[in-house]
Backbone as JSON Lines, residues from 0, in Angstrom:
{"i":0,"aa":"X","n":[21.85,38.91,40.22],"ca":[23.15,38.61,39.64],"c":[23.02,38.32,38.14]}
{"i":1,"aa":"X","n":[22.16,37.84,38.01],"ca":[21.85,37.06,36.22],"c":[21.65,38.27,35.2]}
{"i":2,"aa":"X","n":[20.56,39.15,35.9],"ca":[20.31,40.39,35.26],"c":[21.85,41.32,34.88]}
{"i":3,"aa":"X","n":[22.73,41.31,36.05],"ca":[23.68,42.26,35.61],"c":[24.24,41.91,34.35]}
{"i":4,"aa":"X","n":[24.75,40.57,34.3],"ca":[24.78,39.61,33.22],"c":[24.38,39.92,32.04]}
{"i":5,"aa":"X","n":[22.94,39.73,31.88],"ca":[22.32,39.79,31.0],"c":[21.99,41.45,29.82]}
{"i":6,"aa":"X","n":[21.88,42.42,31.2],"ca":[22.79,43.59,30.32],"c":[24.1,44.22,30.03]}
{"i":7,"aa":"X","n":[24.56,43.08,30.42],"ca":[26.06,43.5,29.73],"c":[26.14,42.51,28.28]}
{"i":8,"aa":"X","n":[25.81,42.0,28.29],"ca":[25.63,40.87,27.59],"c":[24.8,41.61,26.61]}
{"i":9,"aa":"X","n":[23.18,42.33,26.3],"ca":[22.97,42.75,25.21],"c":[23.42,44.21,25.22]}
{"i":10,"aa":"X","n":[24.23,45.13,26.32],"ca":[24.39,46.22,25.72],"c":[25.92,46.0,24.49]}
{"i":11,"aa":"X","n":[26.6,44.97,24.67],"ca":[28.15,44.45,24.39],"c":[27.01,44.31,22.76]}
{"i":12,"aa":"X","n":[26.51,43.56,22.71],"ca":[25.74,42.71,21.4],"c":[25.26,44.46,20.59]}
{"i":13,"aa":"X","n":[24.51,45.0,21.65],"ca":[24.38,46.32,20.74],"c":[25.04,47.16,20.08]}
{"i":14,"aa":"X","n":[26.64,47.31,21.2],"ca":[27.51,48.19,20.63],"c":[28.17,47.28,19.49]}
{"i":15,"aa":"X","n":[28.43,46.03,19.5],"ca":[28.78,45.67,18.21],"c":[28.03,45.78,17.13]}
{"i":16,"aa":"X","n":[26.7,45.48,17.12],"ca":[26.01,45.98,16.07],"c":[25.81,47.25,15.59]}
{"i":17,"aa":"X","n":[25.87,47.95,16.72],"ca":[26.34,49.95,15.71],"c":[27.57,49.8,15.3]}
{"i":18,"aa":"X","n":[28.74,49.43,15.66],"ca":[29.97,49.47,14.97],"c":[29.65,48.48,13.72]}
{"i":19,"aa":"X","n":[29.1,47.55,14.1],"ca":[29.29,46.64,12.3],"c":[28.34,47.5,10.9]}
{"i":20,"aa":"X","n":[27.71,48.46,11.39],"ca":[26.35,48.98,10.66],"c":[27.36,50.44,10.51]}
{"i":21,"aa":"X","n":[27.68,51.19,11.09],"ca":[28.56,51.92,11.19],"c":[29.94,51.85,10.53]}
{"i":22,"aa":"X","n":[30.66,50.52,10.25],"ca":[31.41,50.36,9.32],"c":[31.17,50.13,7.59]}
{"i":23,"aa":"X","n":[29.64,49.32,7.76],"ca":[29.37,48.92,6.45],"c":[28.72,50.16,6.01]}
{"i":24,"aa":"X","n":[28.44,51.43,6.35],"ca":[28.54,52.51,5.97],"c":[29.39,53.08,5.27]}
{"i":25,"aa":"X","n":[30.5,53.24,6.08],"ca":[31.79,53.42,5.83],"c":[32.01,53.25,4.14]}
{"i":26,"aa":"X","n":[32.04,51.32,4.42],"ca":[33.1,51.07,3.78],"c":[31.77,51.41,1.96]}
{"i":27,"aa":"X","n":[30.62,51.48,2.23],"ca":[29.38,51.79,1.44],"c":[29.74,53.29,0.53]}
{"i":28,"aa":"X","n":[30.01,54.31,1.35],"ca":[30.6,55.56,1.71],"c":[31.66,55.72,0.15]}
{"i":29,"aa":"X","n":[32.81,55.15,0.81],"ca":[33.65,54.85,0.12],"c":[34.03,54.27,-1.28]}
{"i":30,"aa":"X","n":[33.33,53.35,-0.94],"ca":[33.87,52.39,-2.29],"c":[32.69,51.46,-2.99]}
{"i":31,"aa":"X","n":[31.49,52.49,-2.81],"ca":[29.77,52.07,-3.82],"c":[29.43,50.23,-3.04]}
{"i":32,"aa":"X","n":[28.41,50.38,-3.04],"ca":[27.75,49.01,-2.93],"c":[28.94,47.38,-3.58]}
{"i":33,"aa":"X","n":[29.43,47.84,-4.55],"ca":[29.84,46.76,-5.03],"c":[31.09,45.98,-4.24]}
{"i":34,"aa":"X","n":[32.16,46.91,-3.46],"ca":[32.95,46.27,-2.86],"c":[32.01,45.42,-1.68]}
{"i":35,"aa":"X","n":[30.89,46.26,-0.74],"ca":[30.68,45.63,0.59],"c":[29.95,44.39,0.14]}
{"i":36,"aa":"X","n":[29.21,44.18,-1.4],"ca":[28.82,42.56,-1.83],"c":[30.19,41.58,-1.81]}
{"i":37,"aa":"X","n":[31.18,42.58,-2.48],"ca":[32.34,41.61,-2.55],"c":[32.75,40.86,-1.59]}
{"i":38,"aa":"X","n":[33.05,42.06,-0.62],"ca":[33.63,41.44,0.76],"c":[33.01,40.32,1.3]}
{"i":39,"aa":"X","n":[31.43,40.69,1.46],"ca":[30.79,39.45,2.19],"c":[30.85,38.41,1.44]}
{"i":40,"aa":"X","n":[31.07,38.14,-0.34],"ca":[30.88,37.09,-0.82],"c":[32.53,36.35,-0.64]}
{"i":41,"aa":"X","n":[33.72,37.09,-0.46],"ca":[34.5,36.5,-0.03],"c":[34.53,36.26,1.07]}
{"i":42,"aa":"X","n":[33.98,36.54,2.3],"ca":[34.1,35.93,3.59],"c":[32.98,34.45,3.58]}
{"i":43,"aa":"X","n":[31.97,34.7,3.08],"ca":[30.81,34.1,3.08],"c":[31.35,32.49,2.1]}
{"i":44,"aa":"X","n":[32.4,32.94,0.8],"ca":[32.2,31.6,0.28],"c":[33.55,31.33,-0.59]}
């Protein structure tokens, strides 16, 4: 039972991490290194 759990649990953790790596591409893509510092320094502070 714990196991089923437990891979749902890191496949969920994985697919968010290709989508977050997959966006900061994106947004990399788009609009040069300097916006995706921006962003994180406005979320971050």
């Amino acid at each position: 039972m714990t196991a089923g759990w437990r891979t749902a649990v890191l496949s969920g953790a994985a697919a968010l991490l290709v989508a977050a790596i997959a966006v900061s591409f994106l947004l990399w893509g788009l609009n040069g290194p300097a916006y995706l510092i921006d962003l994180i320094a406005a979320y971050c502070f």
